[in-house]
Wavefront OBJ file of the C-alpha trace (Angstrom):
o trace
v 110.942 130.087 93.147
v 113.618 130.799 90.547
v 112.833 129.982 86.687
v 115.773 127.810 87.216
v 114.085 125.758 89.865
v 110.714 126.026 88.093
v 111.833 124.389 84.566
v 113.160 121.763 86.458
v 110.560 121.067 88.402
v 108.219 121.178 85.075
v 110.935 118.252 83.760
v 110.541 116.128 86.957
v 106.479 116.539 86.789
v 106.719 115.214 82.506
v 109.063 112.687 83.870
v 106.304 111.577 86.391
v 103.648 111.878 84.258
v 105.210 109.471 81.422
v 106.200 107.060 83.941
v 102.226 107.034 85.481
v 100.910 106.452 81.463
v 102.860 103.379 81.341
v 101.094 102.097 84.698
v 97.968 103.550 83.519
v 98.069 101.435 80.957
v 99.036 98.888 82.759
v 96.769 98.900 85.468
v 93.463 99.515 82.891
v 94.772 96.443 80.525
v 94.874 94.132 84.129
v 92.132 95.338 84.972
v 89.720 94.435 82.034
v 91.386 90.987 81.676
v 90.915 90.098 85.229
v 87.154 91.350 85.824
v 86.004 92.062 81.974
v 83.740 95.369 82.823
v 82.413 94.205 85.872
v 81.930 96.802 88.144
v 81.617 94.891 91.258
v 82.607 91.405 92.261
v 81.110 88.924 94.828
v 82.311 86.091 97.379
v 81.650 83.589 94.721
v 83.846 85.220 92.358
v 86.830 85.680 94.638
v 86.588 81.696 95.426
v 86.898 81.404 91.788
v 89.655 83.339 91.241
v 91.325 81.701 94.676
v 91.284 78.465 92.409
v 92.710 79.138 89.171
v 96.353 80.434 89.177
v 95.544 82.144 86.279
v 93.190 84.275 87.766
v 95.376 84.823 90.944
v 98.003 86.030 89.337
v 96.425 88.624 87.571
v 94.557 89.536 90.532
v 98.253 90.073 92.322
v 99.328 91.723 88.747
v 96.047 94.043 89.382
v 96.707 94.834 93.362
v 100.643 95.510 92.697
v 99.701 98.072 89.810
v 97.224 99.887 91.490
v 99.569 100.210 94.618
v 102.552 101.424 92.677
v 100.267 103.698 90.429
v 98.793 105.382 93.524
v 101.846 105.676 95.660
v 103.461 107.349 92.266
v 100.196 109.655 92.440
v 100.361 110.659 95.527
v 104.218 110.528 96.351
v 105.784 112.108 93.063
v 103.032 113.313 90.851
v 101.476 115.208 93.334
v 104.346 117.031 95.014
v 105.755 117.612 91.733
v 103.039 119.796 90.348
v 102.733 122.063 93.089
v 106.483 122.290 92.844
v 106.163 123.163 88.931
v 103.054 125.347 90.106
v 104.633 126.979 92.863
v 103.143 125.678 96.198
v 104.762 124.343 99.081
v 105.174 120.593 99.272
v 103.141 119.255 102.552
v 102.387 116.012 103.497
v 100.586 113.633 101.277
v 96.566 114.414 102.752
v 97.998 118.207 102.780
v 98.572 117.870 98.892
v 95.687 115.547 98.375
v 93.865 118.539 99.741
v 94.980 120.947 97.520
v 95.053 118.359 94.354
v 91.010 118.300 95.644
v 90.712 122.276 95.866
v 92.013 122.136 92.062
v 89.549 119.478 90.921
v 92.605 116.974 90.108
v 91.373 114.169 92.736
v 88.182 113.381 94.486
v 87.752 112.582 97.764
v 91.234 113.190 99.782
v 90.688 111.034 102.805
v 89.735 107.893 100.761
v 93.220 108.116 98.971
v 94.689 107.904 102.855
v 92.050 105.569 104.112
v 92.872 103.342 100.883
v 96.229 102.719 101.469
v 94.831 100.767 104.519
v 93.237 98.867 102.398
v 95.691 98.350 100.325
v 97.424 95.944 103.181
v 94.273 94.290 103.830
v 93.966 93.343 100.101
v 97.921 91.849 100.384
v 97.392 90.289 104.136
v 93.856 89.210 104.296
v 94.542 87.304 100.432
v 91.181 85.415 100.360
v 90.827 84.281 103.650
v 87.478 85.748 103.805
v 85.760 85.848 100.773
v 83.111 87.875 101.330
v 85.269 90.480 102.945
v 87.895 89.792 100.590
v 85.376 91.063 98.385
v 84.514 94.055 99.862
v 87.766 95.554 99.963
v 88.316 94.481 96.420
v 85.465 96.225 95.557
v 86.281 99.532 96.905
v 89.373 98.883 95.284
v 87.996 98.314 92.097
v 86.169 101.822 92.199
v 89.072 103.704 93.095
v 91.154 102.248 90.464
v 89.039 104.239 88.465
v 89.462 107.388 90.050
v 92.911 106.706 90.441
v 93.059 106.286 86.649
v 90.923 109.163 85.519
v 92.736 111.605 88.456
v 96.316 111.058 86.156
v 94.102 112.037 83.174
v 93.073 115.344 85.066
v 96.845 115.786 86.430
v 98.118 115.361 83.036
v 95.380 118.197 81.269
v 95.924 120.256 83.939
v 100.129 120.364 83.028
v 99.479 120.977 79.672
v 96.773 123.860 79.890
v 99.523 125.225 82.457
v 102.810 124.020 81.495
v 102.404 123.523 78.194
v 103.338 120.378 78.021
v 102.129 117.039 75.931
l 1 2 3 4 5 6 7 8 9 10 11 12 13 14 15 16 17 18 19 20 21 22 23 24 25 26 27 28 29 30 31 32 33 34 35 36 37 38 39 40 41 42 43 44 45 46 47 48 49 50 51 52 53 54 55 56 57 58 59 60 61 62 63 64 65 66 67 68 69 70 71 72 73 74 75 76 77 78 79 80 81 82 83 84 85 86 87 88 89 90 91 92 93 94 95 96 97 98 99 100 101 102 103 104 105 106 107 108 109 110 111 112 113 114 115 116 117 118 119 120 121 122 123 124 125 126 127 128 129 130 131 132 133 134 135 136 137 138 139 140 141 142 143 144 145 146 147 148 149 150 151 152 153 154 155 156 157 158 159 160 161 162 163 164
């Protein structure tokens, strides 16, 4: 790879990782104001939220930010460090496999399996509760590895790239 081709694939990786603060942010401010710490919810909570519009939008607010924070993760972020770092570009459980290898994420087939989920939190809106619940607990977890893997991405650019 050319130094040429390297800087601007450094660029393209800062641009990435700005834009992923802002919906880190975003996704850990949602977060706390729709489940205030709790690290778990139950069926009785969902029907809760499934009657107060407040509550229901900020769970939608919560399930669209985690979406577009992890397909950012794993369809920019991602291929853009290896391409600042060198490697070849794969598909997305190829570089969730090497993002694993270089401690930046945990768990590579969760990230896949998750974006399964993902529809079932979107298509399966409450109908269950209990279920409903389930999957929103998984998500819930994962939102917080998805959160802390940007923090690794982002200390692993600056110890290599140098950047802030």
């Amino acid at each position: 790879m050319t130094a040429a081709k390297t800087n601007q694939s450094v660029v393209e990786l800062n641009r990435s990782l700005q834009v992923a603060g802002k919906e880190v942010k975003l996704l850990h401010q949602t977060r706390e104001r729709l489940f205030h710490g709790a690290e778990s919810v139950d069926a009785g909570w969902v029907k809760r939220v499934a009657a107060d519009v407040e509550l229901s939008e900020r769970l939608e607010a919560f399930s669209a930010r985690f979406a577009r924070l992890q397909d950012m993760v794993m369809d920019k972020l991602l291929p853009r460090l290896l391409a600042a770092a060198g490697e070849a570009i794969a598909s997305a459980i190829d570089n969730l496999n090497r993002a694993d290898r270089l401690g930046l994420v945990e768990r590579p087939e969760e990230w896949i399996a998750l974006r399964q989920l993902r529809k079932r939190l979107v298509h399966e809106y409450m109908d269950d509760a209990e279920e409903f619940a389930t999957v929103l607990n998984v998500v819930l977890r994962l939102s917080g590895e998805l959160i802390e893997a940007v923090e690794r991405i982002r200390r692993f650019s600056e110890r290599h790239f140098g950047n802030e």
